[in-house]
DSSP file (Angstrom, degrees, kcal/mol; ACC not computed):
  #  RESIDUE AA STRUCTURE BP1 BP2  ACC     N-H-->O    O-->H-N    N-H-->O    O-->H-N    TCO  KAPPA ALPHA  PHI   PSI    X-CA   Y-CA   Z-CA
    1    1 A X              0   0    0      0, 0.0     2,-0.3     0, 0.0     3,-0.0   0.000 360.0 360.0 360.0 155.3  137.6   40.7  101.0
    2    2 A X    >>  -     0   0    0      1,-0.0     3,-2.5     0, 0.0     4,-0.5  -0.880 360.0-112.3-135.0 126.2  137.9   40.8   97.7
    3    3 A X  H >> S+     0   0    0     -2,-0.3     3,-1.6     1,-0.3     4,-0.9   0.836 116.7  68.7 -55.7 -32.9  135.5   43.8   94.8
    4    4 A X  H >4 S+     0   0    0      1,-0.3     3,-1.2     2,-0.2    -1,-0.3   0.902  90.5  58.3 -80.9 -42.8  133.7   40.7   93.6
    5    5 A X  H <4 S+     0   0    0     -3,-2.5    -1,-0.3     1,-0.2    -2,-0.2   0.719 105.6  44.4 -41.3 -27.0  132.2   40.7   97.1
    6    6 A X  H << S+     0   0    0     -3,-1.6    96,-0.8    -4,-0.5    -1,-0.2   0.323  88.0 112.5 -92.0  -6.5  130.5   44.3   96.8
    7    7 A X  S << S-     0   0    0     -3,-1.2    94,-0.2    -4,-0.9     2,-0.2  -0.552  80.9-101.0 -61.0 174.9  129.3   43.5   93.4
    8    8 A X        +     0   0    0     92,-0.2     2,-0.2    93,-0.1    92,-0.2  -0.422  58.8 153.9 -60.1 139.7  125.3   43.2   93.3
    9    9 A X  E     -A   99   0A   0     90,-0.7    90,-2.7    -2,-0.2     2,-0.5  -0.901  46.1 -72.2-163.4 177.9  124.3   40.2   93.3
   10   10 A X  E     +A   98   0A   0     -2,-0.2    88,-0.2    88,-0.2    87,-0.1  -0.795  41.7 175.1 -59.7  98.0  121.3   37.4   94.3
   11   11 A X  E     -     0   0A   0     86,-2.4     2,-0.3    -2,-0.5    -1,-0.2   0.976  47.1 -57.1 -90.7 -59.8  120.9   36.8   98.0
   12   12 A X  E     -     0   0A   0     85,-0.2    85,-1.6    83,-0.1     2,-0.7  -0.992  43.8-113.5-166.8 176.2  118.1   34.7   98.9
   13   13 A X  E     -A   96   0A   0     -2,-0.3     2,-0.3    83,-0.2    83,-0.2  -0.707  20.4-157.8-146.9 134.0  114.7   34.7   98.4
   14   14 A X  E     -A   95   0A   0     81,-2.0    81,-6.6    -2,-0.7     2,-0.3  -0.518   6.8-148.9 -90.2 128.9  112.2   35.0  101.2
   15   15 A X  E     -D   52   0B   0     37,-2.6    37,-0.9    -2,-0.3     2,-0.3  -0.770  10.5-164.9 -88.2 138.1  108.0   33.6  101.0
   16   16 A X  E     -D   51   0B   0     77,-0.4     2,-0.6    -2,-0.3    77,-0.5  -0.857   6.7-175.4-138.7 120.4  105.6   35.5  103.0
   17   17 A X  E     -DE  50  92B   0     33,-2.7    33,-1.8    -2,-0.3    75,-0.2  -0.908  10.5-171.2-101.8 115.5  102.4   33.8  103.5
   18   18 A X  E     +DE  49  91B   0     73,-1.7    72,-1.7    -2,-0.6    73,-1.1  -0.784  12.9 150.1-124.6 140.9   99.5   36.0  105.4
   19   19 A X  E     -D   48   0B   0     29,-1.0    29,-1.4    70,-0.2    28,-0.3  -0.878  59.0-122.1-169.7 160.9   96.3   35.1  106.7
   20   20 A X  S    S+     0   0    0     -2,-0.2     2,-0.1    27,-0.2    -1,-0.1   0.507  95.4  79.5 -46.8 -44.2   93.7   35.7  109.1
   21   21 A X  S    S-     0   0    0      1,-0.1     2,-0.8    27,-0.1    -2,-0.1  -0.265  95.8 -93.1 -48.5 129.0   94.2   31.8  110.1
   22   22 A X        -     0   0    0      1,-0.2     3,-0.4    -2,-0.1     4,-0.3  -0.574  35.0-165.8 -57.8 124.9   96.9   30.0  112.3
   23   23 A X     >  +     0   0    0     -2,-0.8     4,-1.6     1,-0.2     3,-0.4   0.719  59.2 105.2 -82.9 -20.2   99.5   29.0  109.6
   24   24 A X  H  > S+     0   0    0      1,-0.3     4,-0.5     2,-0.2    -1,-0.2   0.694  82.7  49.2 -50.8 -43.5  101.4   26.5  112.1
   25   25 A X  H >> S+     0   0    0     -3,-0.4     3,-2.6     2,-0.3     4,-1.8   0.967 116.8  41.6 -55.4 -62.1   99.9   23.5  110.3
   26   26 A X  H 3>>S+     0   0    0     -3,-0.4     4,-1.3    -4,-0.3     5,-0.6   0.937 112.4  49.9 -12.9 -81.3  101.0   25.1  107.2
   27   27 A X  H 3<5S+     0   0    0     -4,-1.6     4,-0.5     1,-0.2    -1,-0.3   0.637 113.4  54.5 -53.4 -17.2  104.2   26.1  108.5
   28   28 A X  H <<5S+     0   0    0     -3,-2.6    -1,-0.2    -4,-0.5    -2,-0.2   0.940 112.1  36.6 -70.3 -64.3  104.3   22.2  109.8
   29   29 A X  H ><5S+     0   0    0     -4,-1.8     3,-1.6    -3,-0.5    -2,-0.2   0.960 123.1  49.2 -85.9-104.0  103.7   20.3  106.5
   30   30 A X  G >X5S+     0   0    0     -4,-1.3     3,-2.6     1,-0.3     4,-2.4   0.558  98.2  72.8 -51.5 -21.3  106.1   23.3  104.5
   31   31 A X  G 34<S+     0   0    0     -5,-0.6    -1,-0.3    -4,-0.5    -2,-0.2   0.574  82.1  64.1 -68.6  -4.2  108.7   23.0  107.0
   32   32 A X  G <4 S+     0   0    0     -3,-1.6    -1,-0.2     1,-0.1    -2,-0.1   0.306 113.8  29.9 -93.7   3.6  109.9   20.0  105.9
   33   33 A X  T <4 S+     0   0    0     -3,-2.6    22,-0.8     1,-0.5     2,-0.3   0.450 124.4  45.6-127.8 -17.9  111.0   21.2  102.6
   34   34 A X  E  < S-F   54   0B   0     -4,-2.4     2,-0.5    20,-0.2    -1,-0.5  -0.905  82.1-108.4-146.4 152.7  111.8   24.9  103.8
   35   35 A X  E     -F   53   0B   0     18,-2.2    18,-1.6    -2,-0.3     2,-1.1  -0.799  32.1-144.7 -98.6 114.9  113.3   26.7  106.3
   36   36 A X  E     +F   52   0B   0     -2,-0.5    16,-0.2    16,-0.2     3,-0.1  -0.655  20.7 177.5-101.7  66.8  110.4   28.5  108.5
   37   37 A X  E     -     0   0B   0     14,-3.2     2,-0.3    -2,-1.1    -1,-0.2   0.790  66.1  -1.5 -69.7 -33.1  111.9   31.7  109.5
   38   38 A X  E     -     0   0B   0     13,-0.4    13,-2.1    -3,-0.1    -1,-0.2  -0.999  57.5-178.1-147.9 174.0  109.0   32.8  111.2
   39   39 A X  E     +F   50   0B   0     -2,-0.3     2,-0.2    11,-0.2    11,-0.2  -0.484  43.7  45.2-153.6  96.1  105.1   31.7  112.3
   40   40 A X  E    S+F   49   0B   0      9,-1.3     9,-0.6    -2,-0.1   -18,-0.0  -0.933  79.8   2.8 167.3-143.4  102.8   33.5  114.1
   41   41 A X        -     0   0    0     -2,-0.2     2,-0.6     7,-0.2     7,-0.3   0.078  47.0-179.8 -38.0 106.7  100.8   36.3  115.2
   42   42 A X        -     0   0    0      5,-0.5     4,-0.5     1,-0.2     6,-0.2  -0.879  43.3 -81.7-115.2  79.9  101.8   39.4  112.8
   43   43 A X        -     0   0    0     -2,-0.6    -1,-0.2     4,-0.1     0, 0.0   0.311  62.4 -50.4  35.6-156.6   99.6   42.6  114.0
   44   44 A X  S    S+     0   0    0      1,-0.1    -2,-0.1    -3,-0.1    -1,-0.1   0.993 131.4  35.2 -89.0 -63.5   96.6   43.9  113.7
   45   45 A X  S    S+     0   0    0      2,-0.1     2,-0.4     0, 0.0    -1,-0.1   0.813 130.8  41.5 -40.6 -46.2   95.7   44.0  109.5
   46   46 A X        +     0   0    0     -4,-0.5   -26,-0.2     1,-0.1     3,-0.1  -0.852  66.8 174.3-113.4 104.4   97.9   40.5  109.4
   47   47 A X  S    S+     0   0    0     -2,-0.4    -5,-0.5   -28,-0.3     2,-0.4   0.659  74.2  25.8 -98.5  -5.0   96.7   38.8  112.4
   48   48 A X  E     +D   19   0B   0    -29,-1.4   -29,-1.0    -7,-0.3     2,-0.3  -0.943  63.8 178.9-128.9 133.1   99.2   35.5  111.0
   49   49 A X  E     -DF  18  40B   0     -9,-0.6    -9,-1.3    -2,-0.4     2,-0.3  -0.922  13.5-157.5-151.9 144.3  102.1   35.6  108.9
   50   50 A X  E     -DF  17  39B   0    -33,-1.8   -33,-2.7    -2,-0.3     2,-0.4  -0.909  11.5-158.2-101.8 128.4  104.2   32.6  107.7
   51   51 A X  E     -D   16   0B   0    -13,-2.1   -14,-3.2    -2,-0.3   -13,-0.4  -0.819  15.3-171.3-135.8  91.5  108.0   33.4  106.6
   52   52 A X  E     -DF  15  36B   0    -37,-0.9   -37,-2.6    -2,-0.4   -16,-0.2  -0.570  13.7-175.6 -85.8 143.6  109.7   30.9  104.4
   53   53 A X  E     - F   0  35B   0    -18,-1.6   -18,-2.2    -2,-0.2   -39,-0.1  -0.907  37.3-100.4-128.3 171.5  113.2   30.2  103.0
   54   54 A X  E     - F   0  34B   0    -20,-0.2   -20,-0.2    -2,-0.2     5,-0.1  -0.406  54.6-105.1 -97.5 127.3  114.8   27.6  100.4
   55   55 A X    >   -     0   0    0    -22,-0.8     3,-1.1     1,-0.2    -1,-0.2  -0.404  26.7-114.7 -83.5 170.8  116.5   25.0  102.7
   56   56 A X  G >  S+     0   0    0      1,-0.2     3,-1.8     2,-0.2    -1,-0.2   0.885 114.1  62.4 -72.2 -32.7  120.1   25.6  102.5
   57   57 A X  G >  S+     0   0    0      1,-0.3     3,-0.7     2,-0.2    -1,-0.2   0.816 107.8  50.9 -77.2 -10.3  120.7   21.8  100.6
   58   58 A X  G <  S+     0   0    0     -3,-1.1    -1,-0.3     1,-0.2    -2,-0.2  -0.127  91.2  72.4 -92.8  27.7  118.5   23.3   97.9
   59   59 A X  G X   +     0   0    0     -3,-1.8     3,-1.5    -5,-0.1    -1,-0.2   0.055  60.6 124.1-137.9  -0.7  120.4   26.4   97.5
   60   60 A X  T <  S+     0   0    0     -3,-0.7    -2,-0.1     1,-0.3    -3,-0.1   0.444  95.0  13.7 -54.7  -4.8  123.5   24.7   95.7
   61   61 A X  T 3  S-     0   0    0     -3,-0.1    -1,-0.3     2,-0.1     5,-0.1  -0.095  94.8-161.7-137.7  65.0  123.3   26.7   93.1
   62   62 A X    <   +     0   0    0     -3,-1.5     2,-0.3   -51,-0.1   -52,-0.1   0.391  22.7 149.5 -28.2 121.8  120.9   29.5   94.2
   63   63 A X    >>  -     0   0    0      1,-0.1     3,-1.8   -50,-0.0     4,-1.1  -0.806  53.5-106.0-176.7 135.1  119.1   31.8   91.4
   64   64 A X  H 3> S+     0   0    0     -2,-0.3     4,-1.0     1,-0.3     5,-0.1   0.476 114.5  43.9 -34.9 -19.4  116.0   33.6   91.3
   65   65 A X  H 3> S+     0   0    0      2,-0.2     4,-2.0     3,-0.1    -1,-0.3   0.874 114.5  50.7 -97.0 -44.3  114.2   31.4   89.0
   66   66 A X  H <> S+     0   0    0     -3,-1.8     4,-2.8     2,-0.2    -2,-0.2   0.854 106.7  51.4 -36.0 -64.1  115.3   28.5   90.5
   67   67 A X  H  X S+     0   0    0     -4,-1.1     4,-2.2     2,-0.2    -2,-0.2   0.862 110.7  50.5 -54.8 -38.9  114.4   29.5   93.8
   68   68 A X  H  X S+     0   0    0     -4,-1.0     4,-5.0    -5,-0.2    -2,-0.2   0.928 106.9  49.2 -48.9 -57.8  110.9   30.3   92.8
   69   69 A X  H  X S+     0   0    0     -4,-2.0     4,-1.7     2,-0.2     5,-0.3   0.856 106.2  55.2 -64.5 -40.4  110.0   27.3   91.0
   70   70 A X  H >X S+     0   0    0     -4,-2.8     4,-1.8     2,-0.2     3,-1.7   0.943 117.3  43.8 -53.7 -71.8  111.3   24.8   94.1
   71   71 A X  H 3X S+     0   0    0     -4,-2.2     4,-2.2     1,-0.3    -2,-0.2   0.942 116.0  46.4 -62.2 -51.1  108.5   27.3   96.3
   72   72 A X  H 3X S+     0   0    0     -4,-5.0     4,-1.1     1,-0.2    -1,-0.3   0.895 111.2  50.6 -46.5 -35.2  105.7   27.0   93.4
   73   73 A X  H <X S+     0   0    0     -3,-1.7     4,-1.7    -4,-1.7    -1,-0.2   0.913 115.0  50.4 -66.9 -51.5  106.1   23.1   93.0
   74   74 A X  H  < S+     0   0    0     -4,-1.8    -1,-0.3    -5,-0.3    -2,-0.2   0.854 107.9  42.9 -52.1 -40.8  105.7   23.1   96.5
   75   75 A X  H >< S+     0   0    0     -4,-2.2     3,-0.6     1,-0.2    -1,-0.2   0.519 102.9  67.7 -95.8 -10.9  103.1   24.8   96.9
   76   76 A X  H 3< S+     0   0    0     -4,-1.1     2,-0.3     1,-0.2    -2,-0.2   0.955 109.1  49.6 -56.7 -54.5  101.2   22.8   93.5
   77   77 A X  T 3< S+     0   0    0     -4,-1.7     2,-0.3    -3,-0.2    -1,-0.2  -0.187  71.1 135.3-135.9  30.8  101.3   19.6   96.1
   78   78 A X    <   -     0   0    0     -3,-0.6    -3,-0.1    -2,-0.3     5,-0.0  -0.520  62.4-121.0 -57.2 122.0   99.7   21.2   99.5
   79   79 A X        -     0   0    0     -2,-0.3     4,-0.1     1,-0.1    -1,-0.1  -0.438  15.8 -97.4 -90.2 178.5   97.5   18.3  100.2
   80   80 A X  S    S+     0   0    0      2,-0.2     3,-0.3     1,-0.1     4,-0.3   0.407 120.8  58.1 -54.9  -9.9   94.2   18.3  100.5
   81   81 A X  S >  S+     0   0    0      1,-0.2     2,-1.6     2,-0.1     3,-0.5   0.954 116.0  45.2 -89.7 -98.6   93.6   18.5  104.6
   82   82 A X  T 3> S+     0   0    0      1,-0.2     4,-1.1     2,-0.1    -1,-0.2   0.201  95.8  99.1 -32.2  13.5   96.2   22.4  104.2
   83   83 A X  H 3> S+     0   0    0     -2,-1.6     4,-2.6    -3,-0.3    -1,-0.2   0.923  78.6  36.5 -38.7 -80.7   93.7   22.8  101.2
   84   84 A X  H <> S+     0   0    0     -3,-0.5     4,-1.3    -4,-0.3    -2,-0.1   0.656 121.4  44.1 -61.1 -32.9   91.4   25.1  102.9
   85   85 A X  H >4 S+     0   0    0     -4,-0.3     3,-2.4     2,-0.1     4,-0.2   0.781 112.2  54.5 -72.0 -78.8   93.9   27.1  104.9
   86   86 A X  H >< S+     0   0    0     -4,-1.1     3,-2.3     1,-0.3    -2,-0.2   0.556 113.9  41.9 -95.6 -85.3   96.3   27.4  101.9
   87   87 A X  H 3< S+     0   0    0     -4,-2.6    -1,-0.3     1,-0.3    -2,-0.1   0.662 103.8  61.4 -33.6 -48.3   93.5   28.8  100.0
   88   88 A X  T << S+     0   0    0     -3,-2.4    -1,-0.3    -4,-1.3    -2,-0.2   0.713  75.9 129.2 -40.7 -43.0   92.1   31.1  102.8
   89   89 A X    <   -     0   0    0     -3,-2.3   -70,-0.2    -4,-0.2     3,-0.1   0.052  47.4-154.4 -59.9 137.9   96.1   33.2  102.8
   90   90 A X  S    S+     0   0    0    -72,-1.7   -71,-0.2     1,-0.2    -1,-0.1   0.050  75.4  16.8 -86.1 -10.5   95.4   37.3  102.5
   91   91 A X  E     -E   18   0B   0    -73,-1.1   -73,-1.7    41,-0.0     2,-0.4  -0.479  60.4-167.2 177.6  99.8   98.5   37.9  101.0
   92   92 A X  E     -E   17   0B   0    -75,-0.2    40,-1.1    -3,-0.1     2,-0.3  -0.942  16.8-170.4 -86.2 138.0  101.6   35.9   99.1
   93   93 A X  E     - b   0 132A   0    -77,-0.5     2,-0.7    -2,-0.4   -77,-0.4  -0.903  15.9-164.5-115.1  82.8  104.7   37.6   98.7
   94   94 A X  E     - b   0 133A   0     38,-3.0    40,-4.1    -2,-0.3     2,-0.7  -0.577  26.1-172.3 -67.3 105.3  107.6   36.4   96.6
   95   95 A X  E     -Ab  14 134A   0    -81,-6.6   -81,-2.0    -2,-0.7     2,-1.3  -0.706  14.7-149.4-141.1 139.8  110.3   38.5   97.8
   96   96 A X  E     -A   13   0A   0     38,-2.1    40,-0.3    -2,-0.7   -83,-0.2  -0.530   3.6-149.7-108.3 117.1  113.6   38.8   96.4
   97   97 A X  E     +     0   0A   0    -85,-1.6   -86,-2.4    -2,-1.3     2,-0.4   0.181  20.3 178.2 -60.9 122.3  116.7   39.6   98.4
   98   98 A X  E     -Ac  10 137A   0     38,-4.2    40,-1.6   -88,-0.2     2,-0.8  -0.951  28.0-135.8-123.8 155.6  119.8   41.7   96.3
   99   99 A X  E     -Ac   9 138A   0    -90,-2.7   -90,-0.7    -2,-0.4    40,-0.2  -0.950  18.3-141.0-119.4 110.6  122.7   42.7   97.8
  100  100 A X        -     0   0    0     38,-1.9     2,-0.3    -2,-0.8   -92,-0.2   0.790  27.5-160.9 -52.2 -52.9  123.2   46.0   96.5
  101  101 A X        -     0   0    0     37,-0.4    39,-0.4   -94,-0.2     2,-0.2  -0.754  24.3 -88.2 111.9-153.3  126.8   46.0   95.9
  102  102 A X        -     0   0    0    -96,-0.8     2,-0.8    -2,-0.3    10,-0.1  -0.784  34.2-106.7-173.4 107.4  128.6   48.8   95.6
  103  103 A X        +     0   0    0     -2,-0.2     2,-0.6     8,-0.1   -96,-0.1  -0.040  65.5 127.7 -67.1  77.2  129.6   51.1   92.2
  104  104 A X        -     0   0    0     -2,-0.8     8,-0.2     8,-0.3     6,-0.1  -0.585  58.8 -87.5-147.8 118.2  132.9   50.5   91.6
  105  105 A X        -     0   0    0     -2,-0.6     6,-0.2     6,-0.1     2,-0.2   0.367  26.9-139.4 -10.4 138.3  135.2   49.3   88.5
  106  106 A X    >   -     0   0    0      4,-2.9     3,-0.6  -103,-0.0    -1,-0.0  -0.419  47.6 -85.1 -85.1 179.0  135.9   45.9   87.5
  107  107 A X  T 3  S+     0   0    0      1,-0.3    -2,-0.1    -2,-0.2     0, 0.0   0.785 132.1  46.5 -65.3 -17.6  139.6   45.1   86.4
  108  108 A X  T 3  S-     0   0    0      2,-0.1    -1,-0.3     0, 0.0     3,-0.1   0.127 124.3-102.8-102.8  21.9  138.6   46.3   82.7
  109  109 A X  S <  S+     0   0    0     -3,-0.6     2,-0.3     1,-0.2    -2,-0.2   0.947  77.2 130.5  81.6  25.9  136.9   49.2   83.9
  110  110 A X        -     0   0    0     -6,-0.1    -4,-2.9     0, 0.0     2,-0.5  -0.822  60.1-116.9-123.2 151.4  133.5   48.4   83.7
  111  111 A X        -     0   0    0     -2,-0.3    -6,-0.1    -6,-0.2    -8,-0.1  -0.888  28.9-124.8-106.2 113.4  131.2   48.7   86.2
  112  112 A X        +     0   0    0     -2,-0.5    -8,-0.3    -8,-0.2     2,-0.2   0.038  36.1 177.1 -65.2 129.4  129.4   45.1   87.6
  113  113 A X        -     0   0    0   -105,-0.1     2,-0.2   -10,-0.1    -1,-0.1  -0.922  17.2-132.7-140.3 162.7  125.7   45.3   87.4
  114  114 A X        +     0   0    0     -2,-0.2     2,-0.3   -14,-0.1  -105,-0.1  -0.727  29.1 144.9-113.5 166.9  123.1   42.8   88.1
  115  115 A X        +     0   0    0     -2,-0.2     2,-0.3  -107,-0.1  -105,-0.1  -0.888  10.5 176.3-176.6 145.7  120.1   41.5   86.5
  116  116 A X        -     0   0    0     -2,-0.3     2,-0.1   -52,-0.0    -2,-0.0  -0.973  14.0-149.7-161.2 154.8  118.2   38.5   86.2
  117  117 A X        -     0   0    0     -2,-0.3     2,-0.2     0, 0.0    -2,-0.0  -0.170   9.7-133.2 -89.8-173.8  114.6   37.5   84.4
  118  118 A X        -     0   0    0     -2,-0.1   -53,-0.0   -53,-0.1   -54,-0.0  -0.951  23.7-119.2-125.9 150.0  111.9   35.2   84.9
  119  119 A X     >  -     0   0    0     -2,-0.2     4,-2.1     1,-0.1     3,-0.5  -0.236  25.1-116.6 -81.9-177.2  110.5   33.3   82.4
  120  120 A X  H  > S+     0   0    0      1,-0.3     4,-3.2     2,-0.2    -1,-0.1   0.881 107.2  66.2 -74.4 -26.5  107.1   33.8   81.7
  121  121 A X  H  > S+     0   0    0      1,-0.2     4,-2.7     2,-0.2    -1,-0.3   0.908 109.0  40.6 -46.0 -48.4  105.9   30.0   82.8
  122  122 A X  H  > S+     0   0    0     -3,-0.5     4,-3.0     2,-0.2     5,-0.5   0.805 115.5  50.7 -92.1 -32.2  106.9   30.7   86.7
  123  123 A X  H  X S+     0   0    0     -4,-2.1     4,-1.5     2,-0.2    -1,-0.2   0.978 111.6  52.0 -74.3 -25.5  105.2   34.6   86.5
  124  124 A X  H >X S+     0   0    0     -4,-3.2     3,-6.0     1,-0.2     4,-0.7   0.964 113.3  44.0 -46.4 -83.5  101.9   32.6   84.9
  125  125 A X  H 3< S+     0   0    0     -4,-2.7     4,-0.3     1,-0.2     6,-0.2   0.693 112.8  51.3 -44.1 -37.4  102.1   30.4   87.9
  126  126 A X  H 3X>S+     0   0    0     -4,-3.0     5,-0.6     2,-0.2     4,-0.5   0.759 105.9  50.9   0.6 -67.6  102.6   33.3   90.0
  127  127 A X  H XX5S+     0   0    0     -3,-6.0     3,-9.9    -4,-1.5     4,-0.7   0.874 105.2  59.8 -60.4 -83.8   99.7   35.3   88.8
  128  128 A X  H 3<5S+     0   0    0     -4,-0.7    -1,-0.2     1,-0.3    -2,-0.2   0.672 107.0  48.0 -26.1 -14.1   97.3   32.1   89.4
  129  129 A X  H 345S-     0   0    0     -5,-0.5    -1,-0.3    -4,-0.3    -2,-0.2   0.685 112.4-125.5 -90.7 -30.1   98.3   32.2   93.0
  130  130 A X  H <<5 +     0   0    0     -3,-9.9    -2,-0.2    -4,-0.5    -3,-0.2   0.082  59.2 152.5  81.1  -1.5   97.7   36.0   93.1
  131  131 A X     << -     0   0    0     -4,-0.7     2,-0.3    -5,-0.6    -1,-0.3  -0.046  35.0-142.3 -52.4 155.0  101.2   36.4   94.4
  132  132 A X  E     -b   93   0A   0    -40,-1.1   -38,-3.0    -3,-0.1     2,-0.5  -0.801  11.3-119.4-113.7 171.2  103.1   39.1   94.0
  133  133 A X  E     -b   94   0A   0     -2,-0.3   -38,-0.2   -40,-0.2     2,-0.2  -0.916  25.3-160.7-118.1 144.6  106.6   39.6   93.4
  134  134 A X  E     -b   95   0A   0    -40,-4.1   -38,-2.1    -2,-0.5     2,-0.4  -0.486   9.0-165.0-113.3 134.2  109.2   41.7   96.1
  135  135 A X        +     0   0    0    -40,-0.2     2,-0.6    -2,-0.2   -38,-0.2  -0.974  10.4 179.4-117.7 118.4  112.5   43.2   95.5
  136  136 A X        -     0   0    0     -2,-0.4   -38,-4.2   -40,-0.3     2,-0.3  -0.878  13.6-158.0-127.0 128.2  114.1   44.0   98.7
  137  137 A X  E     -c   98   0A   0     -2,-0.6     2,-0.7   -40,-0.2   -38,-0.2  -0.807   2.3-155.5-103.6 135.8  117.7   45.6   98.1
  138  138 A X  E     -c   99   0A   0    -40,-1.6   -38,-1.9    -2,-0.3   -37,-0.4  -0.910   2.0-157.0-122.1 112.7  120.1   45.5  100.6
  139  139 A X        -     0   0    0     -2,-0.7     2,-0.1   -39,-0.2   -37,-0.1  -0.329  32.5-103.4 -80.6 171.1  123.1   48.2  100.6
  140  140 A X        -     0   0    0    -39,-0.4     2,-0.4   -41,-0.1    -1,-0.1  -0.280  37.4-116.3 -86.8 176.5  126.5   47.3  102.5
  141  141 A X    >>  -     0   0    0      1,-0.2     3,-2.1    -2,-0.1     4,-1.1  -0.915  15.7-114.9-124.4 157.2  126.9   48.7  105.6
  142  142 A X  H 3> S+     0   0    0     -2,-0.4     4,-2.3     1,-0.3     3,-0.5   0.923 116.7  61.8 -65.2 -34.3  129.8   51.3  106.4
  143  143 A X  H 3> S+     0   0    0      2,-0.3     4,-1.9     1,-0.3    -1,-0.3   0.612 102.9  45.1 -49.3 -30.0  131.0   48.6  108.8
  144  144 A X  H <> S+     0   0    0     -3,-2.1     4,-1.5     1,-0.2     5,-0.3   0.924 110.6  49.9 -78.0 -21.9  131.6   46.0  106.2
  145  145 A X  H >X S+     0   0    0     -4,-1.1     4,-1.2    -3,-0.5     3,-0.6   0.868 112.0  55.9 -87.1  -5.9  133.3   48.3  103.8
  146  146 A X  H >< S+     0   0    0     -4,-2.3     3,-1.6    -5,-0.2    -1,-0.2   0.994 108.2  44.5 -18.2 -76.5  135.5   49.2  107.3
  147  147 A X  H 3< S+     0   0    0     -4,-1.9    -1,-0.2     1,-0.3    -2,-0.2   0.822 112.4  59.0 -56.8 -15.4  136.5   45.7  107.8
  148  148 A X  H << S+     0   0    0     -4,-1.5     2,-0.4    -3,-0.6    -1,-0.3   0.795  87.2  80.7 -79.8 -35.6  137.2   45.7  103.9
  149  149 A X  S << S-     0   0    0     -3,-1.6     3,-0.1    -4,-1.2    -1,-0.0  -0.537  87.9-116.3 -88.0 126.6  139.8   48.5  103.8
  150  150 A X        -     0   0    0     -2,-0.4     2,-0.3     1,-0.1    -1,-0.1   0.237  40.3 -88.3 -65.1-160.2  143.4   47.3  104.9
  151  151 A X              0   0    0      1,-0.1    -1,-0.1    -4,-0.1    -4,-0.0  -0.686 360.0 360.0-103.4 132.0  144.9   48.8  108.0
  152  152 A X              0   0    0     -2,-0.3    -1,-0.1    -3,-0.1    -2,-0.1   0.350 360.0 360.0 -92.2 360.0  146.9   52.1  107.5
């Protein structure tokens, strides 16, 4: 492995759609553009939860802004029959995956950080949804940097 693998970076970014409602229809219709990680019964508060990702052929050059806007466009052109469920949802959640990385010099000595915007158009549409937006940060785990370190 190579330090540009422990930098921080973008990983992926996961929809979570909640409702009171069965989502499968939802999850039916959306599944054909997105990858449908999970649907259905989600505890007591949540009795439904729908868990979307970006299908992998739409991930060729993956970045938060990017990813967002494919889910918003999608979700502009629910037709009208998923209308009423779509509306009905308790809870959207844009949330977006980092891979924490790991503090350590680049070759000039600097230390790799990450960051990325959105522009204000996608946070509008956002708002209008009521969605919120998620950071979920992901540390390495001792095991990869194990597999990382050469053999003594």
């Amino acid at each position: 492995m190579t330090d540009t693998e422990f930098d921080p970076h973008y990983r992926n970014l996961d929809v979570e759609i909640h409702s009171r409602r069965d989502l499968s229809p939802l999850a039916e219709y959306l599944g054909r553009e997105t990858f449908v990680m999970y649907c259905d019964r989600w505890g007591d508060r949540t009795p439904f939860l729908l868990a979307l990702e970006p299908p992998i052929r739409s991930r060729r050059k993956p970045s938060p802004a990017r990813d967002l806007e494919y889910f918003l466009d999608l979700f502009d052109n629910i037709p009208g029959e998923l209308q009423d469920l779509w509306s009905r949802r308790t809870r959207l959640h844009f949330d977006f995956g980092i891979e924490g990385g790991l503090m350590h010099p680049n070759p000039e000595g600097q230390i790799n950080l990450y960051s990325f915007d959105l522009p204000p158009d996608l946070l509008r549409r956002v708002s209008v949804l009521n969605g919120k937006i998620v950071m979920t940060i992901y540390p390495y785990a001792p095991e990869d940097l194990a597999q990382a370190r050469p053999a003594t």
